[in-house]
N, C-alpha and C positions, 0 to 999 in steps of 0.2 A: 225536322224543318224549323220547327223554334230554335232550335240550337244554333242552327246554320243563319237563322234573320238576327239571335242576341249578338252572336259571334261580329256579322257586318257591320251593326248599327254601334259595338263599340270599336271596331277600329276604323268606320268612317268618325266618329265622332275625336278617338285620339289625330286622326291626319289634319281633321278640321282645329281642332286645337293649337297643333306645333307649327301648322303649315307656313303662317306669317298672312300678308293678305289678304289670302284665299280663304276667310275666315267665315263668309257668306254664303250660301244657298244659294244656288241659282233662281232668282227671284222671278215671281210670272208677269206677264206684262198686262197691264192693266186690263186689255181689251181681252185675256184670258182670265181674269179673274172668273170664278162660277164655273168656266166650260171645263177646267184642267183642276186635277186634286195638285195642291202646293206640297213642294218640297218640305218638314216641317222646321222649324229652329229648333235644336236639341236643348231639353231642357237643362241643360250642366252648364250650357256657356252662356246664362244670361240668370239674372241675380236682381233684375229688376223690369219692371212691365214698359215693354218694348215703344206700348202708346203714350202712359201717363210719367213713367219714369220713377212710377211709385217703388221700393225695395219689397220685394217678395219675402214674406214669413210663413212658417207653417201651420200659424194658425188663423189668422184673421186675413192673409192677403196668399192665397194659391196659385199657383199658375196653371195656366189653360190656354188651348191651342186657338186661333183662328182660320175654320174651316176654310177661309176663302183663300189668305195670302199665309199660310204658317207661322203666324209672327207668335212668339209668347207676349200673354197680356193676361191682365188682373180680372177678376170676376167683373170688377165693374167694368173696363174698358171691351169688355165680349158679352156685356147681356144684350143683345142685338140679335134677332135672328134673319135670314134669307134663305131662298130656295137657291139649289146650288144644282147646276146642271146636268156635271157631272156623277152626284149622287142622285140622278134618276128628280131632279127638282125638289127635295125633300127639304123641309127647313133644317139650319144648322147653326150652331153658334159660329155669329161675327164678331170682327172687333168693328166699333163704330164706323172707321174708314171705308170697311169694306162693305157695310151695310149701306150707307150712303150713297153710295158708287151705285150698288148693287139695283138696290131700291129706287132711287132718287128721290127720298122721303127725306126729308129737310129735320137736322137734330138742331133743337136748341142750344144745348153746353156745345160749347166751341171752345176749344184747346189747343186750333190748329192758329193764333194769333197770339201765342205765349213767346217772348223774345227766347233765341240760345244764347245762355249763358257760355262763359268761356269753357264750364265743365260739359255742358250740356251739344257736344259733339260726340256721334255716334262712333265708337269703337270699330264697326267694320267698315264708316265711311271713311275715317283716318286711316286707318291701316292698309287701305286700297290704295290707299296716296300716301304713304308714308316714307322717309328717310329710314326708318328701322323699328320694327315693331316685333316681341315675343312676349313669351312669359319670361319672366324675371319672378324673383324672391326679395325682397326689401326687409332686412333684417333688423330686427327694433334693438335698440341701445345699449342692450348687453351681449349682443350678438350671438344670441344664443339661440331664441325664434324669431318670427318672422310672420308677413306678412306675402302671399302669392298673387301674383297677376298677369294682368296684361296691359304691356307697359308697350305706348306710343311716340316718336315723333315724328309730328307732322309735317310733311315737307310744305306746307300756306304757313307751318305757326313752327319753323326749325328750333328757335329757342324755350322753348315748350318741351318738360316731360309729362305727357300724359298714364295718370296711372286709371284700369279699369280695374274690376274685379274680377270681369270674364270675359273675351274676346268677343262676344256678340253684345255687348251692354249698350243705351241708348246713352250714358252720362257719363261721366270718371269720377271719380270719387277724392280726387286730389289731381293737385299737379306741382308739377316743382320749374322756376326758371332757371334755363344751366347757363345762363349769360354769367360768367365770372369766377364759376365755380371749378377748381384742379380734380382733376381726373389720374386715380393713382391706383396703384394693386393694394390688395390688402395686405397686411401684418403674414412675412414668415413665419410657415408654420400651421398656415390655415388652408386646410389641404382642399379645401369647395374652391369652383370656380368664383372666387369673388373680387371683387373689385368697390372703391370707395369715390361719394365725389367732396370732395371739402371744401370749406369755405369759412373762415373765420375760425371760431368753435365748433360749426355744425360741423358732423360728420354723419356721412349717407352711406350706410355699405348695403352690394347690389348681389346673389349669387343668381349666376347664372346655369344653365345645365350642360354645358360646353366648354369647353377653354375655346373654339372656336369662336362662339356665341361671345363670349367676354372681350375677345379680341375687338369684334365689331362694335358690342356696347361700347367699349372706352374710346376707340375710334371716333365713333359720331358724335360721344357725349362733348372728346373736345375738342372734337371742330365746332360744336355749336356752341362751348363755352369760350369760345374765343370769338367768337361773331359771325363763323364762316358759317352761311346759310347754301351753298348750291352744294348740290351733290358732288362725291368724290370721281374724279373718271377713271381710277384705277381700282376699282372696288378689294382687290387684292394687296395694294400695298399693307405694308407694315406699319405699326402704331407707331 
């Protein structure tokens, strides 16, 4: 029986990874918070604390689940406990949100009055709405390694490439504007799905895990680097 729960829990977690953006849990509804056990966020697709947006290390910052709503978050953002329904009313670690709900005991630090930044939009709330979102490879300058993610745009912010670390992330960790930028294949000879975007000097090379998947990235990169913000209506034509 462990065999058969390891076995599901990693190929629901590759499906939730490749799927695009279906990249969320089915989330409980508020008024189910405490009565119903949450769906949990798989600890692989998040690289930093769900609440504070702190980066996760393995020594001073760990991740930990929140009993109430699944979210991953930081020791600090879940020293909170509540009685939780469904586990028979027993206390359990919350994250502050869901203590407060839970409880209605009023927390002093307040966090929820912090501006979003332009990095600071959530990876599965863009990708839900997005013009084109997977994982990508972003190869550093000798083109030899790289960096992997999950890379957004957003159909509110088209001239926007959103890059995350991991498809459930609360922040991006960079982004790039494709407003002006040539969208072209890589150099003969380089057998990866890769593709580059340039611009002056800069040059950006992209692999993707598809030649289909490449097809579409150069598609959208230059429509959006040419200013076209609405979606294609022939999602099949050719580049």
């Amino acid at each position: 029986q462990d065999a058969i729960n390891r076995k599901k829990s990693s190929s629901e977690s590759f499906k939730t990874a490749t799927r695009g953006p279906e990249v969320e849990p089915a989330a409980l509804k508020m008024e189910e918070l405490g009565r119903r056990a949450p769906q949990w966020v798989r600890d692989n697709l998040v690289t930093m604390c769900m609440r504070c947006r702190e980066p996760f290390n393995a020594l001073t910052r760990r991740r930990h689940h929140c009993r109430a709503c699944g979210y991953v978050v930081c020791a600090r953002c879940s020293d909170y406990r509540a009685e939780l329904q469904y586990d028979r009313s027993r206390l359990n670690r919350v994250c502050q949100e869901c203590y407060i709900f839970l409880t209605g005991h009023v927390v002093l630090e307040d966090r929820e009055g912090k501006h979003k930044g332009i990095l600071e939009k959530e990876a599965a709330e863009v990708s839900g709405r997005s013009l084109l979102c997977s994982s990508l490879q972003l190869l550093d300058k000798n083109s030899k390694g790289g960096t992997r993610g999950w890379f957004v745009i957003p159909r509110d912010d088209p001239l926007v490439l959103y890059i995350y670390a991991a498809p459930q992330d609360v922040r991006a960790h960079t982004s790039i504007p494709l407003l002006g930028y040539q969208v072209k294949d890589a150099p003969q000879g380089d057998s990866r799905h890769a593709f580059q975007l340039a611009q002056s000097r800069q040059v950006l090379t992209f692999v993707a895990d598809t030649e289909e998947l490449k097809r579409r990235w150069m598609r959208a990169m230059a429509r959006c680097a040419a200013g076209i913000t609405q979606p294609e209506q022939d999602e099949d034509a050719d580049f």
